[in-house]
N, C-alpha and C positions, 0 to 999 in steps of 0.2 A: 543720402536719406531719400524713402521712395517719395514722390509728391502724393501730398492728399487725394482722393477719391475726388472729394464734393471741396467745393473753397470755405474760407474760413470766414465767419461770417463780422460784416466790420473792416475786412482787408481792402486797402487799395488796391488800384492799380486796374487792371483787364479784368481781372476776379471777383474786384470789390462789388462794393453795393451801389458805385456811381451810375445814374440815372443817362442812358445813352439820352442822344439828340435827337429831337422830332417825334418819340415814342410820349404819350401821355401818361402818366401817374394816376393812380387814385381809381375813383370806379371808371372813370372811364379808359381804365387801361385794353387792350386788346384780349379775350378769354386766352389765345393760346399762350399767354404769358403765365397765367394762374393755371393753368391745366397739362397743358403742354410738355412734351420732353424736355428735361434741363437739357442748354444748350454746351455745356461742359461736360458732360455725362461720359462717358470712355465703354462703350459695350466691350470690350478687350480687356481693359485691364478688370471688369467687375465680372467677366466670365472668369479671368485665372485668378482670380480670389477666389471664386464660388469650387472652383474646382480643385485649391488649393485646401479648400476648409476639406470638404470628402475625402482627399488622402489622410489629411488629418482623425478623419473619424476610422476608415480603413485602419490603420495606427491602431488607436484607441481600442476600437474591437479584437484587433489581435492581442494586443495586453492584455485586455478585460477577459479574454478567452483562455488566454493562457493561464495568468494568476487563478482563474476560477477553478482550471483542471489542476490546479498546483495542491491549490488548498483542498479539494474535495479527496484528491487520492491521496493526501498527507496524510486529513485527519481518519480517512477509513484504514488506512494502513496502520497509523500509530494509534487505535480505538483498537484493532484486530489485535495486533501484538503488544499490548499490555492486559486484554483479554486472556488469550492464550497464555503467558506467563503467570497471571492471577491463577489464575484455572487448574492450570500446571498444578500445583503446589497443593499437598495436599492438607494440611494444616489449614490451608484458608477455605479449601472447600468443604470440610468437617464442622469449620465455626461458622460457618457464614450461610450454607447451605445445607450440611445434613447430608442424606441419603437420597436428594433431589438427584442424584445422577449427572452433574455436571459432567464430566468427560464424554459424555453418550451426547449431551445437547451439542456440545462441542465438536464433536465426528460429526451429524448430522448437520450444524450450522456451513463445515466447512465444506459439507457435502452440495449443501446448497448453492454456495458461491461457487464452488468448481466447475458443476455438472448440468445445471441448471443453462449455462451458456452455449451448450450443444443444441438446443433446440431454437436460437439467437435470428439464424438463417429464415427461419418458418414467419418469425412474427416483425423483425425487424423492418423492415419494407412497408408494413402494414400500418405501423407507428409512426414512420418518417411519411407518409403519403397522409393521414391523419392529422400530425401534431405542426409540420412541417421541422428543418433544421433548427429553428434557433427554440422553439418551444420544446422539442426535443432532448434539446441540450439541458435546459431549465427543469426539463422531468425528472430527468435523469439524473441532477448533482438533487433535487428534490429528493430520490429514492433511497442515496449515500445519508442523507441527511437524516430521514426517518433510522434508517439502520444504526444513526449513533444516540438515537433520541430512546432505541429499545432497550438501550445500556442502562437506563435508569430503572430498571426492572428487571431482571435477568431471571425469564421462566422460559420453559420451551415453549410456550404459545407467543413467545415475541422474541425470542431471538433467531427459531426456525424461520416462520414466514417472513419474518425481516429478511434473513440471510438468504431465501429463495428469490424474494422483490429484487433488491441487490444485484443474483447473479443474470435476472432478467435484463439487470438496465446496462449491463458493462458494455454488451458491443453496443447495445443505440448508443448510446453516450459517446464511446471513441469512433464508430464510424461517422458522426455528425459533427465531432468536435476536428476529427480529418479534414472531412469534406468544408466545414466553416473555412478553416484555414486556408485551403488550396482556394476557394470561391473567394476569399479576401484578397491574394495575392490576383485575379484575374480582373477584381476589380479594382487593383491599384491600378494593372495596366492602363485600364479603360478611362479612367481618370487622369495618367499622366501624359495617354495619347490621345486626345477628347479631339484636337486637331484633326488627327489622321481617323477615324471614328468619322467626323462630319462629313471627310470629302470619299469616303468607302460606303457611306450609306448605313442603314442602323439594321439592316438584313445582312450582312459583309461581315463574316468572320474575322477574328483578329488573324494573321500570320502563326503557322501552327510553331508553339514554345517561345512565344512572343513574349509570356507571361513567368517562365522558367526563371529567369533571374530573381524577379519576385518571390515567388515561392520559396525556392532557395532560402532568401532571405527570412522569410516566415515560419518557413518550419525549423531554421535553426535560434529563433527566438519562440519559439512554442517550447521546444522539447529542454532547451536550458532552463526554462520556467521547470516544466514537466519532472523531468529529471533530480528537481532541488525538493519536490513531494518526500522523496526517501530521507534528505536530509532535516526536514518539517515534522515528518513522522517519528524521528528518533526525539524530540523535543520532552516529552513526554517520561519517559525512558530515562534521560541526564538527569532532568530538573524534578523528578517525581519519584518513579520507581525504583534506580537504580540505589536510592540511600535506604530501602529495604531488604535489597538483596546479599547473602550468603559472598563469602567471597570465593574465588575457583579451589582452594584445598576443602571444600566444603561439599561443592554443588561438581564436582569430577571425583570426589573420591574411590569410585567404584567404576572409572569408565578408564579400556585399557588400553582402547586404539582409537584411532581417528583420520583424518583425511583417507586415503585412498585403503586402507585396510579397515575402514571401517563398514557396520552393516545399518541401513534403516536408518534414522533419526536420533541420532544422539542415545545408542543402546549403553546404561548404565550409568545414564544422566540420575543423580539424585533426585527422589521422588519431592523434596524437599527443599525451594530457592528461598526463602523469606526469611530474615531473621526476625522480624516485628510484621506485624499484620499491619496492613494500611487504614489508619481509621474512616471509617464509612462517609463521613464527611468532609473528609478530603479526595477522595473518591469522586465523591457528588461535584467538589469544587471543577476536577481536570474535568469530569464529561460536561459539564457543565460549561469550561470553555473549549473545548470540540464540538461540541454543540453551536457556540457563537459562529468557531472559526464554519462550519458548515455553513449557516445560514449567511453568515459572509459571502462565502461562496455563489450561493442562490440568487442575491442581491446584483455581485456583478455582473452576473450572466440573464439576470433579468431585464437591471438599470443602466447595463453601461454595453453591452453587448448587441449591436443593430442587426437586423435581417438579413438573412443572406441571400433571399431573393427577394425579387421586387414581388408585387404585389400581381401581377398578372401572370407572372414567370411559377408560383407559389398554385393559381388557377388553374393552369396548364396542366400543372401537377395533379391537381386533384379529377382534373377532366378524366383520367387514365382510368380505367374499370379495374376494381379489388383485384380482379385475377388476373390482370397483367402484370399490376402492380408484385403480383404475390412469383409472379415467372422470373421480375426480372433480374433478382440475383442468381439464378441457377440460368439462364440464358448468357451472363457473364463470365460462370465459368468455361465458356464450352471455348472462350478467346484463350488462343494458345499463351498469349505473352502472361496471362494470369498463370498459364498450368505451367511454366517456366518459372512463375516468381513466387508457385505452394510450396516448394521446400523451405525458402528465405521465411514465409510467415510463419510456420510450422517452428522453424529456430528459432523467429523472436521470439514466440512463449517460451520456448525454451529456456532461453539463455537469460533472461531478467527472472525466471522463479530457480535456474541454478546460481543466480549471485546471491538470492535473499535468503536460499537454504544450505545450497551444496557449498558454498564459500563460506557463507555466514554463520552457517551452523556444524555443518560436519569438520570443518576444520576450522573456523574462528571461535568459536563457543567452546567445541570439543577440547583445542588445548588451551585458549587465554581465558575461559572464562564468562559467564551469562552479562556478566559486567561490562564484557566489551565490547560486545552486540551492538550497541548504540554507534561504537565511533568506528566500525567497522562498515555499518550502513551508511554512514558519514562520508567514507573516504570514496567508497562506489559511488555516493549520489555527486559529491562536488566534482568525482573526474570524469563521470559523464555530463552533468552541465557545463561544465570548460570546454567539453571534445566533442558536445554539440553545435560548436562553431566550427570546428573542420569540416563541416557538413557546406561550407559556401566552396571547400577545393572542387566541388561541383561547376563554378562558376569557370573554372581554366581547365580542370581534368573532365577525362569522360563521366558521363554522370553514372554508373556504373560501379566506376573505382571505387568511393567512399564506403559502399556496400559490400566490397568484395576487402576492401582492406580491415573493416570490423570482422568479417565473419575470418581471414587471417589471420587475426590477432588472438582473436577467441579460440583458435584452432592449436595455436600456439601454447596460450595458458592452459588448454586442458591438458595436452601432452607433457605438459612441466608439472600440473598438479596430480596425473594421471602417477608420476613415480613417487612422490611426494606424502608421507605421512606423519605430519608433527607429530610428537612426545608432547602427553596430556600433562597440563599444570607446568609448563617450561612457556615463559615470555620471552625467552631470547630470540624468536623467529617471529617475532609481534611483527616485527618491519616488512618480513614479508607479505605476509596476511595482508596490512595497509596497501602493500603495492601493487597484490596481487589484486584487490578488491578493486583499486583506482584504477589499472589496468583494464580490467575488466569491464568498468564504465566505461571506457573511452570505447571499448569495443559495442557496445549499445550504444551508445549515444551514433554511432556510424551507423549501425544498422535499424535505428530508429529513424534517423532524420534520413538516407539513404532510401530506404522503399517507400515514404510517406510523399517524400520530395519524385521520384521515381511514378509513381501510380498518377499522382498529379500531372505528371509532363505525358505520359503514356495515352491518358484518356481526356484530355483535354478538350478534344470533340464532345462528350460525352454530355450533353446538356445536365444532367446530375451523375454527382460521385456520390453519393451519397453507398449507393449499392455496392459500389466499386470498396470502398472503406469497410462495409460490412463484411462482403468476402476476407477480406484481409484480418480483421478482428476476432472474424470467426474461426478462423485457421488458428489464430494464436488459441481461441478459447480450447480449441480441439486439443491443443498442444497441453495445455493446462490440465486436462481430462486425463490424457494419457500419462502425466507426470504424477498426475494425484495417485492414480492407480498402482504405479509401481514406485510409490516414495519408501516401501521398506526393501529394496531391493540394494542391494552393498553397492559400495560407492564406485567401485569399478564399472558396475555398469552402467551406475548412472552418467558416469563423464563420458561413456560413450554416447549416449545421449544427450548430453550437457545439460540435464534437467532433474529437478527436486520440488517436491513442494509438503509443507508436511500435513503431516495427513494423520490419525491415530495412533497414538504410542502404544506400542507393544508392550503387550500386560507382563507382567514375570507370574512366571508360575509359583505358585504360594502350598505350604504343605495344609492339609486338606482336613488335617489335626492340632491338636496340642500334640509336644514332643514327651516323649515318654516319664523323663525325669519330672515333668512338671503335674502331671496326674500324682505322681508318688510325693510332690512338693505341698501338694492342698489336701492331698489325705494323711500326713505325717503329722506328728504332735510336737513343739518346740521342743521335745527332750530326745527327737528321735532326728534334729537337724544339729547336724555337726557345722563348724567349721565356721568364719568369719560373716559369711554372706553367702549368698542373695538376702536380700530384706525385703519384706511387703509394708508396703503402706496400702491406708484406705482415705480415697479424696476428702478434704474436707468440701463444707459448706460454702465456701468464697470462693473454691474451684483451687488454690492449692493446698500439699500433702501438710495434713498433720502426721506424725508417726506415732504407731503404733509399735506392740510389742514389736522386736524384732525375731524374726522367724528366720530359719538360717538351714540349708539343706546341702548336701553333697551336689556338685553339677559334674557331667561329662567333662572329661580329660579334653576331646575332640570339640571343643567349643571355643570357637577366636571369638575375644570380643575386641574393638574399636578402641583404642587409644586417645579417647576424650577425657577433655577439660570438662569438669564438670559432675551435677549429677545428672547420669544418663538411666531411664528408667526403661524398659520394654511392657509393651502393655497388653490384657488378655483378659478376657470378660469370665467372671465367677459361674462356672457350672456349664458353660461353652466350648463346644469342642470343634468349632467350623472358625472361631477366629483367626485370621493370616497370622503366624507366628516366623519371626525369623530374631535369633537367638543375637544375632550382630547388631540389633537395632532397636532404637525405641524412641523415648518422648525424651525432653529434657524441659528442667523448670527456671524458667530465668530470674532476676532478681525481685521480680515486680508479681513472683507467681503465677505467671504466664505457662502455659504448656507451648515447648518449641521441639519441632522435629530434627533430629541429629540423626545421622551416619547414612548412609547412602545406599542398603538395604533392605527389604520389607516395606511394611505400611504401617505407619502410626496409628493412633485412637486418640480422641480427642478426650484429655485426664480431666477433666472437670466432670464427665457424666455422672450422675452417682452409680452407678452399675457395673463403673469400672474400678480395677484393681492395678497395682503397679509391681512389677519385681526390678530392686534396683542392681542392676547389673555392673556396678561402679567398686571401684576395690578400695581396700579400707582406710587408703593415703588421699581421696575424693570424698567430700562431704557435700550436704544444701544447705 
């Protein structure tokens, strides 16, 4: 047991409270007795406590740092991708929105996030010499925060400028949330060598990679934080969206290929995922806790997160004039060991937006299904938090390897999924998918924790990394820029790039008329339609069909129709001749008189308007 500090008060013996001999009591004891240094006092042992508490808080702000970045990219990822899915579908943007053009806000939102980060270099510098690191960091999960707070309104004057703020704050955010890290680890050293510190003078550099073991350790407890955001993200997804969604003989019916033979984003994906609309107030409930979990975020990066420089170190900083300020990350590229380590940044953007599209969606969507999305991002994020602890074989291998063994691994799986095209709507190669995803993680999490851990031991001279981090985020940003741009490009080429992000669905082309049989269908008299069916209804008043007479016409020999359960209706505006028509497809009415979109073809209309008409394309063994 350690002994006390100070004695116990009341104790005998040498410590106690007994009154030495020949010393006086009372006022007329001597002052240095009441003023004086206690004579038990230990400067030794109350310095390695004092210095024991500061690692303690070092500690503390690396959790605080982490968990913050964990939650803030959880809840913007899983807000983004329940966005996109709502959105997606086009039933819910007919009832909910109308002809407000949501897919257009949507191109432009993600336009913003993407491309917005190219220009990152110019202003980043100017932010971090302003705000400092740790206010920085605080802006910046503040900016994620606003962006899910615009959810509760969804017009283009707030989800545009959100989604532009957004893509301003990515690199400040991960360059300062770098450099926090690495400055943490430098001042564990300095805390746990405070000895060696004294007798080197406080002008005395530490020994160069003195602090590498640190780090190490830091940044593979950052990015296993970091890394578990994808599986925080899907939360959303299980426990909310997923019991609205279609199941894959539904939402694949019309899609014919996939992984490496496939072209673009999910081409022949059903326009169509939702069987029930999500009511508005459950809605409200989930953004409503992403919204918590954000300002969670805010909290510990404001309340539990400590400075990462001192206070004269922070002056220093500011002493520098705007336009040095504004040089010194283009001054940093010009160090060879950076222009060595731009292809490694250039692949991480890469390689983390092709696990979250080019795995996750061209071949994990494309054959098992929208439904399995969730546990597919699942199995990526828990095997790169696991295989962000490989990142300490740094501590016995060259520090090097762990970089070069991700980017091997990742070289491996694309050449495996480079031959590789599942058969849509078959979950027998489900297992691959999971291993090929967790595999995949392990290869990020090596080349996440590998160049962050790497840049830190590299520039360690460096009185700020800060700049050093920006460079590196911004490469990744550039990388993201480049992917966005050619996200409709067929899959083959993107695995030679190892990158995907998605980016605007490709319209199908729509006929430009009504088909010909159906002009001769609204100008014929019931005694001039033969034959069983088609049938017209007109909407009733509560928004579903009451039927009217039935009307009945000859149709094209050349006409497939869908093999649904159900009544399946197709739908086309009275006296209209620009309406999208496609003969395979239409509205369907559920039990509750709902209009729901069926078959995987054309474009619905939403059957409640009064304006519209219905032709039911169902044969005469299907009733409503």
């Amino acid at each position: 047991m350690e002994p006390p500090l100070y004695p116990v008060a009341g104790a005998a013996g040498p410590q106690g409270d007994e009154d030495r001999p020949g010393v006086p009591d009372g006022p007329e004891a001597p002052l240095d007795e009441l003023v004086g240094a206690y004579p038990n006092y230990n400067e030794e042992e109350e310095e390695r406590r004092y210095y024991r508490r500061k690692r303690l808080g070092v500690l503390k702000n690396v959790l605080a740092a982490s968990a913050g970045g964990t939650l803030t990219y959880g809840v913007y990822l899983g807000l983004l991708q329940m966005q996109l899915i709502l959105h997606y579908d086009e039933t819910y943007r007919e009832v909910k929105y109308g002809d407000m053009g949501l897919p257009d806000i949507d191109s432009k939102m993600l336009m913003g996030i993407n491309v917005t980060p190219i220009a990152a270099l110019l202003y980043t510098p100017v932010l971090i010499r302003f705000f400092g690191t740790k206010w920085m960091m605080f802006l910046a999960v503040g900016i994620y925060a606003l962006f899910v707070s615009t959810n509760y309104w969804e017009r283009y004057y707030t989800l545009v400028p959100s989604a532009v703020a957004l893509g301003m704050a990515i690199v400040p955010l991960w360059a300062s949330m770098g450099n926090y890290i690495t400055r943490m680890a430098q001042k564990y050293y300095e805390y746990s060598h405070y000895k060696e510190q004294e007798e080197q003078g406080p002008q005395q550099r530490p020994p160069r990679g003195s602090h590498a073991p640190y780090l190490l350790v830091f940044q593979a407890i950052f990015y296993s934080f970091f890394h578990l955001s994808f599986a925080c993200a899907q939360l959303p997804m299980i426990y909310f969206l997923n019991h609205y969604l279609y199941d894959l003989n539904h939402t694949l019916y019309n899609v014919q290929s996939c992984g490496t033979n496939s072209h673009g984003i999910l081409t022949g994906f059903n326009k169509t995922v939702l069987r029930t609309l999500p009511r508005s107030r459950n809605l409200i409930v989930v953004e409503s806790v992403l919204m918590a979990v954000a300002f969670l975020a805010m909290l510990l990066v404001l309340g539990l997160c400590g400075a990462a420089y001192r206070p004269t170190e922070e002056i220093d900083l500011r002493s520098v004039g705007w336009g040095n300020i504004f040089q010194l990350p283009f001054k940093h590229v010009r160090d060879f060991r950076l222009r060595h380590l731009v292809p490694f940044f250039i692949y991480s953007g890469f390689e983390v937006l092709f696990a979250c599209t080019g795995i996750a969606l061209g071949y994990g969507v494309c054959s098992v299904g929208l439904e399995r999305l969730a546990y597919l991002l699942v199995a990526y994020s828990l095997g790169a938090s696991a295989a962000s602890v490989l990142g300490l074989l740094g501590l016995w291998l060259p520090r090097p390897v762990p970089l070069v063994a991700g980017a091997g691994l990742h070289l491996l799986l694309t050449l495996s999924l480079f031959f590789w095209a599942p058969v849509p709507r078959v979950l027998q190669h489900s297992w691959i998918l999971y291993m090929a995803a967790a595999l995949w993680g392990v290869g990020s999490a090596l080349n996440k924790t590998g160049l962050s851990t790497l840049l830190g031991i590299l520039y360690e001279d460096k009185e700020r990394q800060d700049f050093i981090f920006t460079i590196y985020h911004w490469w990744q940003a550039v990388a993201i820029f480049i992917v966005y741009l050619g996200s409709s490009l067929p899959m083959k080429v993107r695995l030679d790039g190892a990158g995907g992000v998605p980016g605007p669905a490709p319209r199908k082309q729509i006929l430009s008329e009504d088909p010909p049989w159906l002009h001769s269908l609204l100008k014929s008299t019931p005694s001039q339609r033969p034959g069983p069916w088609p049938r017209i209804y007109s909407p009733s008043p509560l928004g579903g069909p009451q039927p009217s007479t039935p009307l009945t016409a000859s149709l094209p020999a050349s006409l497939v129709y869908p093999s649904l359960k159900g009544f399946t209706v197709c739908p086309f505006s009275v006296g209209a001749s620009h309406l999208p028509w496609s003969p395979a497809v239409g509205l369907a009415l559920d039990a509750q008189g709902l209009c729901r979109s069926m078959a995987c073809r054309g474009v619905g209309s939403l059957c409640s308007a009064p304006q519209q008409w219905w032709v039911s394309l169902a044969g005469p063994d299907q009733h409503f």
